[in-house]
C-alpha positions as a Markdown table, in Angstrom:
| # | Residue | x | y | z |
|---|---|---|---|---|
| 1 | Unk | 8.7 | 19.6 | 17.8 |
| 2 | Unk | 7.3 | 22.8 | 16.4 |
| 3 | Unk | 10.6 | 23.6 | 15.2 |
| 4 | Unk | 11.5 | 20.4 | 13.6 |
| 5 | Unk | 8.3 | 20.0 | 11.3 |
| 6 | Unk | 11.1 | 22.7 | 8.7 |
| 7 | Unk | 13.8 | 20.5 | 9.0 |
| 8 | Unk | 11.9 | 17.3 | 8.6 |
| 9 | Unk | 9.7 | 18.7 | 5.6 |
| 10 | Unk | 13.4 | 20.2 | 3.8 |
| 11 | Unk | 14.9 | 16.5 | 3.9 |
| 12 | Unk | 12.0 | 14.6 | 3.0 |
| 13 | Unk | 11.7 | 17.2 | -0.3 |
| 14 | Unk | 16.0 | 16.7 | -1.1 |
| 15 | Unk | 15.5 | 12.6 | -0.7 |
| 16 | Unk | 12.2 | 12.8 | -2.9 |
| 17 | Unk | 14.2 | 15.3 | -5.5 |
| 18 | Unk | 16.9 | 12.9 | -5.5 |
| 19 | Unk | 15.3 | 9.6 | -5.5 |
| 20 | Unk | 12.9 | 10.5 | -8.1 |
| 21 | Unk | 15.5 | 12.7 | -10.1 |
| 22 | Unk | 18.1 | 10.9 | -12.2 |
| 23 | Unk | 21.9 | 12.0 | -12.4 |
| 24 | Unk | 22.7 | 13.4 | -15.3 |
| 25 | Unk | 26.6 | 15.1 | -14.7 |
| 26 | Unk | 28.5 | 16.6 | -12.0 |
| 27 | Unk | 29.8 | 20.2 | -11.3 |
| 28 | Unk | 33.1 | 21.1 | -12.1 |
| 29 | Unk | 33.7 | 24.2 | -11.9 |
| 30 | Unk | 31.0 | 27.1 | -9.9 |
| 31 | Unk | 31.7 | 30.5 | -10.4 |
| 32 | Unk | 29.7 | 33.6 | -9.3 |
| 33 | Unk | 26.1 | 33.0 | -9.1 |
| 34 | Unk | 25.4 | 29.3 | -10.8 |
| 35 | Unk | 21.8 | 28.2 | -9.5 |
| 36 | Unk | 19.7 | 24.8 | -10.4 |
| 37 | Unk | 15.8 | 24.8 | -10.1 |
| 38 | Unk | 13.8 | 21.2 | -10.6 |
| 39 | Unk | 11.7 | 21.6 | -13.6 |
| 40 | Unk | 8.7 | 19.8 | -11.7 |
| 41 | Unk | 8.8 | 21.0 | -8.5 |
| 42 | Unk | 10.8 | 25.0 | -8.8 |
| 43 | Unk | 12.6 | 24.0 | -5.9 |
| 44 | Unk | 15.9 | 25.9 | -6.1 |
| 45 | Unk | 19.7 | 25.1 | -4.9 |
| 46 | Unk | 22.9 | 26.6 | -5.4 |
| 47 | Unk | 25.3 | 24.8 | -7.4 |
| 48 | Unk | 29.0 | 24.3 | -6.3 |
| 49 | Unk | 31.8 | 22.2 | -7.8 |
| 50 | Unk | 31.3 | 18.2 | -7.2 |
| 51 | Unk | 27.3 | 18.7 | -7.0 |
| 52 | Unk | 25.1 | 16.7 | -8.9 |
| 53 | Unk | 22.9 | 17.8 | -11.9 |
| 54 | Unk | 20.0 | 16.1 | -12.7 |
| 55 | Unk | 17.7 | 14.8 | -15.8 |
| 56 | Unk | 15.3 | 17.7 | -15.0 |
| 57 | Unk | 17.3 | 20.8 | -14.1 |
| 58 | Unk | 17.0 | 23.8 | -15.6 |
| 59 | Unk | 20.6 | 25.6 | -14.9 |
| 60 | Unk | 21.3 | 29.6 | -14.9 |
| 61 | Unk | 24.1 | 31.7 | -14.8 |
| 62 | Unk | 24.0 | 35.3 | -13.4 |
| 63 | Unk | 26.3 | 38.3 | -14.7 |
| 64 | Unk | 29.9 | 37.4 | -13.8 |
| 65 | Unk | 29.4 | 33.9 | -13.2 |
| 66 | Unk | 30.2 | 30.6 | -15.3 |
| 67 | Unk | 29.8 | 26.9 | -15.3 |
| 68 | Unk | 31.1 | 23.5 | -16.2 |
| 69 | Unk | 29.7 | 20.5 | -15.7 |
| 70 | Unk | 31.2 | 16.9 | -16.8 |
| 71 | Unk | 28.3 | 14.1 | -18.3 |
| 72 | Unk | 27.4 | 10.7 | -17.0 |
| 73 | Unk | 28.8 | 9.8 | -20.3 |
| 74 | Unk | 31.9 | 12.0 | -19.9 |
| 75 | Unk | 30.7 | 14.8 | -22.2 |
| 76 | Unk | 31.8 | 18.2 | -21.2 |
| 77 | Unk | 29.1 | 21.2 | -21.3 |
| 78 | Unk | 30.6 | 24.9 | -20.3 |
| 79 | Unk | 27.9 | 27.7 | -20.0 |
| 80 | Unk | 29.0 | 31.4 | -20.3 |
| 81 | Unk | 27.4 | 34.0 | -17.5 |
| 82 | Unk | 23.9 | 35.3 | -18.3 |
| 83 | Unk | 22.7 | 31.9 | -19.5 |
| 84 | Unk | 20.4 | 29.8 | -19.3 |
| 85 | Unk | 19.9 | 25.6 | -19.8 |
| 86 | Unk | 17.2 | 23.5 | -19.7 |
| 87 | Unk | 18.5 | 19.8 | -19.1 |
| 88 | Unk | 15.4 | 18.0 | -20.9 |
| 89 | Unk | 16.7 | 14.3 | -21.0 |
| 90 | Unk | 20.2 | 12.8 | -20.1 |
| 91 | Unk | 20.2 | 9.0 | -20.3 |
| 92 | Unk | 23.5 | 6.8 | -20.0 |
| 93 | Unk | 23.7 | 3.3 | -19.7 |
| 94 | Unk | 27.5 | 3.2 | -18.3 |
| 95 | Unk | 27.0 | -1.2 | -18.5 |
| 96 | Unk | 25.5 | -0.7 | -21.9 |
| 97 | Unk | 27.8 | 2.2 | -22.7 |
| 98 | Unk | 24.6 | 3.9 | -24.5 |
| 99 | Unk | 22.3 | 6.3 | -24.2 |
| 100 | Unk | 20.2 | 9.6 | -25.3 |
| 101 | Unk | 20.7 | 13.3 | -24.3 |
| 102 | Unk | 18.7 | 16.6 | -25.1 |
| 103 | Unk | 19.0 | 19.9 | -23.5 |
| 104 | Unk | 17.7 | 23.2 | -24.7 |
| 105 | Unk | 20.1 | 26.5 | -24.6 |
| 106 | Unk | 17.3 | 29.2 | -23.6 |
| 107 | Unk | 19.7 | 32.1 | -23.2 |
| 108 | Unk | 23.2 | 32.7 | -23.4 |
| 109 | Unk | 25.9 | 30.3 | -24.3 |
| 110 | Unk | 27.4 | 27.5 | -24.2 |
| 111 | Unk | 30.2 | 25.5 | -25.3 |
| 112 | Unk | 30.3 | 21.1 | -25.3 |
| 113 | Unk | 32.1 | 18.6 | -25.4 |
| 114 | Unk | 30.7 | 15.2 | -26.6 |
| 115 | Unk | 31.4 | 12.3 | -24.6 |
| 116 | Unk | 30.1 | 8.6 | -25.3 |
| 117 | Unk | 26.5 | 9.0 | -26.0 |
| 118 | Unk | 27.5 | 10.0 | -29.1 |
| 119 | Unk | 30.7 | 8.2 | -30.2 |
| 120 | Unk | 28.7 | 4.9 | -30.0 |
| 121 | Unk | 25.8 | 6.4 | -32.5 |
| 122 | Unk | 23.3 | 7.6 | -29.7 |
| 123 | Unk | 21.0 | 10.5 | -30.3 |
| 124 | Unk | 22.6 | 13.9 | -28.7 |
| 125 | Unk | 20.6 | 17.1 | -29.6 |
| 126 | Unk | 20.4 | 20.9 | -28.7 |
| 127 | Unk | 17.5 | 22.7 | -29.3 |
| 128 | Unk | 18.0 | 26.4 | -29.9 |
| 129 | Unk | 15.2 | 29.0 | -30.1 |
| 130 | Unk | 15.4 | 28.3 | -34.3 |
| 131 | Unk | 16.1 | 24.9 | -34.2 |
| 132 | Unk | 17.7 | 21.6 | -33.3 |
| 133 | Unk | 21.1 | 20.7 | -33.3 |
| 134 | Unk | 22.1 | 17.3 | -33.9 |
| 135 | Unk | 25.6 | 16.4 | -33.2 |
| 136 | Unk | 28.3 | 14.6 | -35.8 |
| 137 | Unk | 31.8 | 15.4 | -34.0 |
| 138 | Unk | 32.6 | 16.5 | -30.7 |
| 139 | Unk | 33.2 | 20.4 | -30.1 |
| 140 | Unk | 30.8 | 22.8 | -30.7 |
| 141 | Unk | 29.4 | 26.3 | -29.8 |
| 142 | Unk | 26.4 | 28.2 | -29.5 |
| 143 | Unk | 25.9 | 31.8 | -28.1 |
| 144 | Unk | 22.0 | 33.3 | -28.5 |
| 145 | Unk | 22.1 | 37.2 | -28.9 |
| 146 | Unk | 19.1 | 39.3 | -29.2 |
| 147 | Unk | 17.0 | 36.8 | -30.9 |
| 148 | Unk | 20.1 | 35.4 | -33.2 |
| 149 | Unk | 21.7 | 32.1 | -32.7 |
| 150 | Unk | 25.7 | 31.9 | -33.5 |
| 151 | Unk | 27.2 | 28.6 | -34.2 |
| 152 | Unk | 30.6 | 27.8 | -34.1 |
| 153 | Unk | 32.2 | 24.4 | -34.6 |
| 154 | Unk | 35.8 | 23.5 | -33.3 |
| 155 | Unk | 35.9 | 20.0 | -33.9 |
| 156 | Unk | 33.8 | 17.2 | -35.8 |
| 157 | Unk | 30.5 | 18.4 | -36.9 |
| 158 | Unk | 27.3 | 19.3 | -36.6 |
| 159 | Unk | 23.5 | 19.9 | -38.5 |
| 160 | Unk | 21.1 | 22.6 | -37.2 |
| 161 | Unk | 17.6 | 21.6 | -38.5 |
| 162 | Unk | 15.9 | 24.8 | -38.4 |
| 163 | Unk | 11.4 | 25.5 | -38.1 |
| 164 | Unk | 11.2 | 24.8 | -41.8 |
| 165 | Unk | 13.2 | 21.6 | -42.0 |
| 166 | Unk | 15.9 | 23.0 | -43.8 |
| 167 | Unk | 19.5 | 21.7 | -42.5 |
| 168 | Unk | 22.5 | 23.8 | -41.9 |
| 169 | Unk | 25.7 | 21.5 | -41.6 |
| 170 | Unk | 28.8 | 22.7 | -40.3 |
| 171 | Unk | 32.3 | 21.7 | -39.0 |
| 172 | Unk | 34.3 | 18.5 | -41.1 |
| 173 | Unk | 34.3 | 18.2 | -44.6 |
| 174 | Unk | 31.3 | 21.0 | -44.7 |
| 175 | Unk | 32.2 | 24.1 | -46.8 |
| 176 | Unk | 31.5 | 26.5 | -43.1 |
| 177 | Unk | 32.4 | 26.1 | -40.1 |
| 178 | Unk | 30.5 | 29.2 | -38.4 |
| 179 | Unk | 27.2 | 30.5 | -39.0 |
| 180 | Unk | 24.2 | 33.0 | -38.0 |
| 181 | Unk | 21.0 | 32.2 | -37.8 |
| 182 | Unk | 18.8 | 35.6 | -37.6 |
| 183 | Unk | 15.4 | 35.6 | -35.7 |
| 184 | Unk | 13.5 | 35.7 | -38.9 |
| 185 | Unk | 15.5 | 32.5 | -40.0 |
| 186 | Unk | 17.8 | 33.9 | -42.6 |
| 187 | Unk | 21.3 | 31.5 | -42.8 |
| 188 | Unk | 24.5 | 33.6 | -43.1 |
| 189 | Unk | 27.5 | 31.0 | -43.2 |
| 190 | Unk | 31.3 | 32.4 | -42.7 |
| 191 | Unk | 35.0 | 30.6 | -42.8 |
| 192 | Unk | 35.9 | 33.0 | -39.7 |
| 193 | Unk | 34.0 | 33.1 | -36.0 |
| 194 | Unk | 31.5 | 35.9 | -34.9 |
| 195 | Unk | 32.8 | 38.6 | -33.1 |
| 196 | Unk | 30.2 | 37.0 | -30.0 |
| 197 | Unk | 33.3 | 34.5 | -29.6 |
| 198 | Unk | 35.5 | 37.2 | -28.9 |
| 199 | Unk | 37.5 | 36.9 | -25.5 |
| 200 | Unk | 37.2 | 40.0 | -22.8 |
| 201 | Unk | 40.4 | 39.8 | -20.9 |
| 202 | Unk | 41.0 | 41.3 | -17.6 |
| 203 | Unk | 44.9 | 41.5 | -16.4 |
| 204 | Unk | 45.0 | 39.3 | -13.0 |
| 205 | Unk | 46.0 | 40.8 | -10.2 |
| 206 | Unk | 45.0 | 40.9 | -6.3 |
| 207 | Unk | 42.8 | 44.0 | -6.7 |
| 208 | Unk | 38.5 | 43.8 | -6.1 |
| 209 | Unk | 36.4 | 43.0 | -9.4 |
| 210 | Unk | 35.2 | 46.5 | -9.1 |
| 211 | Unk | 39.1 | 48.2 | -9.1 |
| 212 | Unk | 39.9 | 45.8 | -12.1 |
| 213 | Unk | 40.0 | 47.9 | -15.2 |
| 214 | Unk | 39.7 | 45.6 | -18.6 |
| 215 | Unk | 43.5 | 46.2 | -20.5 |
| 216 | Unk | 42.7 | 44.1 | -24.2 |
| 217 | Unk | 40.5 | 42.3 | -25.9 |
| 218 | Unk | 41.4 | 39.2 | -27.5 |
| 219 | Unk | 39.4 | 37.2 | -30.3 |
| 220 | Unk | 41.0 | 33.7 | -29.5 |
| 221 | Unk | 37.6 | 31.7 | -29.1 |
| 222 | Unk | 38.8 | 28.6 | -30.7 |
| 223 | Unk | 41.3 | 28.4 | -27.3 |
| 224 | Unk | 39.7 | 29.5 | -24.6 |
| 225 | Unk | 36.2 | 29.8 | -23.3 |
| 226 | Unk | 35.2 | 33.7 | -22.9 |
| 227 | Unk | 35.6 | 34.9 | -19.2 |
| 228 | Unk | 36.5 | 37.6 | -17.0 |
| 229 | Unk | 39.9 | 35.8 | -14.7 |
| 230 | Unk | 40.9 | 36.9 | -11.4 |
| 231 | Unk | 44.1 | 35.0 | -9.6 |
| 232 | Unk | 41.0 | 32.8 | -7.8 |
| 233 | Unk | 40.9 | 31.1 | -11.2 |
| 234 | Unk | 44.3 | 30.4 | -11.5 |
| 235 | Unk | 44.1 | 28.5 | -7.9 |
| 236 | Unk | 41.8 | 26.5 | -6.3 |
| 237 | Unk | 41.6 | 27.5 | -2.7 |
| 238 | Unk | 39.7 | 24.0 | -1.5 |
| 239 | Unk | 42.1 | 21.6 | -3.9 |
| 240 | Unk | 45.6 | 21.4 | -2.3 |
| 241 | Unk | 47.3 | 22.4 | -5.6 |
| 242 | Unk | 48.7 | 25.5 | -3.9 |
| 243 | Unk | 51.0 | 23.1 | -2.0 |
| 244 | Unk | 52.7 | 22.3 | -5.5 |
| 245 | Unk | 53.7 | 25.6 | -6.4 |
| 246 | Unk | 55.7 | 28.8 | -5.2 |
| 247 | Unk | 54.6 | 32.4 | -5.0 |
| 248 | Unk | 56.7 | 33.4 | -8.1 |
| 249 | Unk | 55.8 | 30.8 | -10.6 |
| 250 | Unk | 52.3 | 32.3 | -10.3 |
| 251 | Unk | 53.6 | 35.5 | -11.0 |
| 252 | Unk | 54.5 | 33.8 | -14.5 |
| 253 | Unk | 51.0 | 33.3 | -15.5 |
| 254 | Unk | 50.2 | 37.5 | -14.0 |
| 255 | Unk | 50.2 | 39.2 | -17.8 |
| 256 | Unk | 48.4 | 38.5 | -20.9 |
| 257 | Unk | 51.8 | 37.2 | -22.5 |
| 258 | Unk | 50.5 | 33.6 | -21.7 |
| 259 | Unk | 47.4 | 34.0 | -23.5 |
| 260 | Unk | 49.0 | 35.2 | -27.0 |
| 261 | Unk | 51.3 | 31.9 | -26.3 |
| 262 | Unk | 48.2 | 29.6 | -26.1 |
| 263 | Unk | 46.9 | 31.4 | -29.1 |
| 264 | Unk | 49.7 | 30.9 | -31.0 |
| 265 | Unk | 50.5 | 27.2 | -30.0 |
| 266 | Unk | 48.9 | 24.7 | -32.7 |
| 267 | Unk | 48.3 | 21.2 | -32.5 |
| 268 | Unk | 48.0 | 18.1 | -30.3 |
| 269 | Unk | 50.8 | 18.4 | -27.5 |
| 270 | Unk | 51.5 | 15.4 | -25.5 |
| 271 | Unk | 52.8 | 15.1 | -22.2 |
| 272 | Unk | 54.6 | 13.4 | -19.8 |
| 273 | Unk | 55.0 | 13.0 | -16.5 |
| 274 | Unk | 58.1 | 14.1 | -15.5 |
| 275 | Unk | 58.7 | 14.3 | -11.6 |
| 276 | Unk | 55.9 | 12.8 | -8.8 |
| 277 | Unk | 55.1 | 12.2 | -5.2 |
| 278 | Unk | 52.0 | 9.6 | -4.7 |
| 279 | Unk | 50.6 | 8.5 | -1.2 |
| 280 | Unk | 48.6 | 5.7 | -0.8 |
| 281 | Unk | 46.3 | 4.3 | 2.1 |
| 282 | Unk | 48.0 | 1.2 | 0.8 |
| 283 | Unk | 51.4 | 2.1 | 1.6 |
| 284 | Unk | 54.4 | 2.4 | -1.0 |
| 285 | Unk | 53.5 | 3.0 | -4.8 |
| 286 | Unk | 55.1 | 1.5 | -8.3 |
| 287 | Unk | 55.0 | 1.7 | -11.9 |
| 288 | Unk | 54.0 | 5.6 | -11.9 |
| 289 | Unk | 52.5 | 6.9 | -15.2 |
| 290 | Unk | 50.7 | 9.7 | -16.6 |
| 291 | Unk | 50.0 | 11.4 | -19.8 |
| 292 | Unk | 48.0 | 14.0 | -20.9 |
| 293 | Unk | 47.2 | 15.0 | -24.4 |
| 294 | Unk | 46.7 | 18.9 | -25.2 |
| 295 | Unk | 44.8 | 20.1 | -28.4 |
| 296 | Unk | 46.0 | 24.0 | -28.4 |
| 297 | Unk | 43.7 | 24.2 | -31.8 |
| 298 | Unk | 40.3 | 23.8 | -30.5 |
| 299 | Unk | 41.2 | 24.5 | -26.9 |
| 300 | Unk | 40.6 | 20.9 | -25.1 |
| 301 | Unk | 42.5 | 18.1 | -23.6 |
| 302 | Unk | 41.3 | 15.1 | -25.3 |
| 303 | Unk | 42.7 | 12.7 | -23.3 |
| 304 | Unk | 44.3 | 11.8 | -20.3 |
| 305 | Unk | 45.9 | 8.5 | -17.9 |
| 306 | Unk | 47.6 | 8.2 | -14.8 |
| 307 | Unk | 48.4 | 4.7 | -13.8 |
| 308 | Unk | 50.5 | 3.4 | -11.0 |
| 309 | Unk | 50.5 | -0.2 | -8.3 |
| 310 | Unk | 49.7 | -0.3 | -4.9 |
| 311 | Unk | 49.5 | -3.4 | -2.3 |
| 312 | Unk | 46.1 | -4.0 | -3.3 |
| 313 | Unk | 46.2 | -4.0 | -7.5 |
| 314 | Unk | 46.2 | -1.4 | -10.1 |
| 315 | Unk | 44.8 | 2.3 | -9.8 |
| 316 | Unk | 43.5 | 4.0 | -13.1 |
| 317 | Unk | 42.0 | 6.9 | -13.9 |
| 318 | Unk | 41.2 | 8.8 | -17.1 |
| 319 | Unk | 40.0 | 12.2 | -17.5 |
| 320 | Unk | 39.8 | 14.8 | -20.1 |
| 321 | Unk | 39.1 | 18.9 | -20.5 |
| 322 | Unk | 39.4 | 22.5 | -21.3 |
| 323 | Unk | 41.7 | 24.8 | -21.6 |
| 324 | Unk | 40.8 | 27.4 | -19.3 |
| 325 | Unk | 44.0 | 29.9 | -19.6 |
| 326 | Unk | 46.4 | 29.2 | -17.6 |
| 327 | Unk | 45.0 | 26.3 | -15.7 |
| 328 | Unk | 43.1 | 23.3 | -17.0 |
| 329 | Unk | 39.7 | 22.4 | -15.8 |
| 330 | Unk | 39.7 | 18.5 | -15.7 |
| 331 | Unk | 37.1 | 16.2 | -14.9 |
| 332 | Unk | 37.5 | 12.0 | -14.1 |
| 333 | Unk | 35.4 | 10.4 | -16.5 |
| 334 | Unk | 36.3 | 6.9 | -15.6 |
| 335 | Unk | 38.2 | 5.5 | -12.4 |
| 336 | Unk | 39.3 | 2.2 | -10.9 |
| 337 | Unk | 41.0 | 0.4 | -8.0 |
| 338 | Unk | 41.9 | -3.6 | -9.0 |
| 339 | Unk | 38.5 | -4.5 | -9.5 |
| 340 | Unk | 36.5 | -2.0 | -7.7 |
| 341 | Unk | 35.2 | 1.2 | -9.2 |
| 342 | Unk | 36.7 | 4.7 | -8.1 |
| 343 | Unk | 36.3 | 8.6 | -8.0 |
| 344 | Unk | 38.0 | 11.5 | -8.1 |
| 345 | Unk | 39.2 | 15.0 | -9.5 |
| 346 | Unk | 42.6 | 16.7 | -11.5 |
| 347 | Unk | 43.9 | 19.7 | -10.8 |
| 348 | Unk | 46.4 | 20.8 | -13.0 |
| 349 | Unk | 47.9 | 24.7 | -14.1 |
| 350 | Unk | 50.2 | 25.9 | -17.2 |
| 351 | Unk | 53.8 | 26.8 | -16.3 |
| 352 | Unk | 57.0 | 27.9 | -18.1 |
| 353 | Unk | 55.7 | 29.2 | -20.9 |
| 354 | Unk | 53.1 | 26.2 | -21.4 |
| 355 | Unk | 56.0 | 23.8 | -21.3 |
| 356 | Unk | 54.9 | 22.3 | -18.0 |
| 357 | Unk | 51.9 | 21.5 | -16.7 |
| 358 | Unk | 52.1 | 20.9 | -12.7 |
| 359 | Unk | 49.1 | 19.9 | -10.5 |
| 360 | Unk | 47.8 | 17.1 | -8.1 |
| 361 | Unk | 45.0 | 14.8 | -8.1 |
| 362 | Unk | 43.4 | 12.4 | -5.3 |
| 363 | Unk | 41.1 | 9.2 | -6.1 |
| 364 | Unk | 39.0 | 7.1 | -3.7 |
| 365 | Unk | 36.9 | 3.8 | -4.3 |
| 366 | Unk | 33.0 | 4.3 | -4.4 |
| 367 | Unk | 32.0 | 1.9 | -2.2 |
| 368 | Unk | 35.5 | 2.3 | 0.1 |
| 369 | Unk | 36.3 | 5.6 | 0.2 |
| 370 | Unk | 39.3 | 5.0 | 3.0 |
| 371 | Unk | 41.0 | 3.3 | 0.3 |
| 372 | Unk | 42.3 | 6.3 | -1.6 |
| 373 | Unk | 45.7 | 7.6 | -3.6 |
| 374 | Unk | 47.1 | 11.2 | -3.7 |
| 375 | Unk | 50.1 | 12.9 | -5.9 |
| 376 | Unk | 51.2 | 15.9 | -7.0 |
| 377 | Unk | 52.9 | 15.7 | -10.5 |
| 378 | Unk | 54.8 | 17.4 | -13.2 |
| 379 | Unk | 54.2 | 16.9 | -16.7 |
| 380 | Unk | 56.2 | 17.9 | -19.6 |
| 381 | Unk | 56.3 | 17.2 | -23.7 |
């Protein structure tokens, strides 16, 4: 009995934490050291893709390590290593389709991705250490360094109301796109990103972290979020999409070649699918389509279906994402079965000189998870 009072004590804290604790998003992606600590209570817990975050988590990142995390909205937020976010308020009325979000960048970086909160007009602020950032478009950047804040804006706008009340609009039809705003509050407004947004690439290869040697550095920040890549984030090891592809095609993605292509690749790609293989717990499949939209400019996929018929009605899913060099971090951000609601992830990778994108995704109904759909699929433009 002695010995249970620990266990007993752990689960009644989690089922407190999590009754009392809304959702506010779900991990996607976990790399490195990625911890979550209740703002009430300090009680802390490591964070690994498909957890929960909640309405009053305060997230870090340690050296080496990086995050993503999609919205109860659908928003995307990515946070660089070193960082630090305090999730103040994340409200989303998925009947209502409305709701309120506020989180406060307290070190670091981050980059977002605004999802329905604010399409429909609903308040969606970051507060910086100079100020507030109230969102207009969807794509957006902040990195905090030494007491400076550096904004960059990739899509849409935004308007940074600083300790004085003075506003700083950037992005769409604003004359600046990128700013700095010094610790003493002086505004210095630029056409071209800080050197902050600058990309640190590492050639992969099957070597330790600490025999890697850095070969180039690469200022490509309107593609790709800044990270050090090792061939454990060109493959999942826990998501099946190995099955889909051969030894030498990864070989393709083994040299920085592929990151000058994304670089160089501009506008809105859509693709197809091309080739597929779907299981179903429902038996044999029809009607197969997916599509996938690719915005090489500001580094995101906007939008993204897959559709197809079992026995038992219609499956759809749609998702969206980021570029993440060679492979594509995706997240669900709505998912059905006839009329019952599902879940599920995308995996997806870059091949052939970005003119395939091959990967595999399973879905599941909430309430039903035996009911569930699998594929592996090529797309192509």
């Amino acid at each position: 009995m002695k010995h249970l009072l620990p266990v007993i004590t752990t689960l009644l804290c989690v089922s407190f934490y999590t009754q009392a604790s809304e959702p506010a998003g779900k991990t996607i992606l976990a790399r490195g050291s990625v911890l979550a600590v209740d703002g009430d209570s300090e009680l802390q817990r490591k964070l690994q893709r498909r957890d929960t975050v909640f309405g009053v988590d305060r997230i870090t990142t340690g050296e080496k390590s990086k995050a993503q995390f999609t919205m109860s909205d659908g928003g995307l937020i990515a946070l660089k290593e070193n960082s630090e976010l305090n999730i103040a308020n994340y409200e989303f009325d998925s009947n209502a389709q409305q709701g309120s979000a506020s989180i406060e960048l307290l070190k670091g970086g981050l980059r977002s991705i605004s999802g329905v909160i604010k399409k429909n007009g609903g308040s969606y602020n970051v507060k910086t250490p100079v100020g507030s950032i109230g969102i207009r478009g969807t794509h957006f950047e902040v990195q905090l360094v030494n007491g400076d804040v550096f904004l960059a804006v990739w899509d849409g706008a935004i308007d940074l109301t600083l300790k004085n009340n003075d506003v700083v609009s950037l992005g769409h039809n604003e004359a600046f796109s990128f700013a700095q705003i010094t610790a003493s509050g002086e505004v210095l407004t630029t056409t071209r990103a800080a050197n902050v947004f600058d990309q640190n690439i590492v050639a992969i290869d099957s070597k330790s972290d600490d025999d890697k040697e850095e070969s180039e550095q690469s200022s490509v920040a309107e593609v790709i979020e800044p990270e050090i890549i090792d061939i454990i984030d060109i493959i999942e090891t826990d998501s099946g999409i190995a099955d889909v592809y051969s030894e030498q095609q990864f070989q393709t993605v083994s040299n920085a070649s592929l990151i000058d292509q994304i670089a160089q690749r501009q506008g809105v790609f859509n693709y197809q699918a091309s080739s597929f293989n779907i299981d179903s717990s429902a038996g044999a499949v029809s009607d197969f389509s997916m599509m996938m939209a690719v915005d090489f400019d500001n580094g995101t996929v906007p939008d993204g279906e897959i559709s197809f018929n079992d026995a038992n009605g219609n499956w759809y899913a749609a998702y969206s994402g980021l570029i993440n060099l060679s492979k594509l971090d995706l997240a669900v951000t709505f998912a059905s079965h006839a009329n019952n609601k599902a879940e599920g992830n995308v995996e997806a990778i870059f091949l052939n000189d970005l003119d395939t994108i091959s990967g595999s995704f399973n879905l599941n109904e909430i309430n039903n998870p035996d009911v569930n759909a699998t594929g592996s699929f090529k797309l192509e433009p």
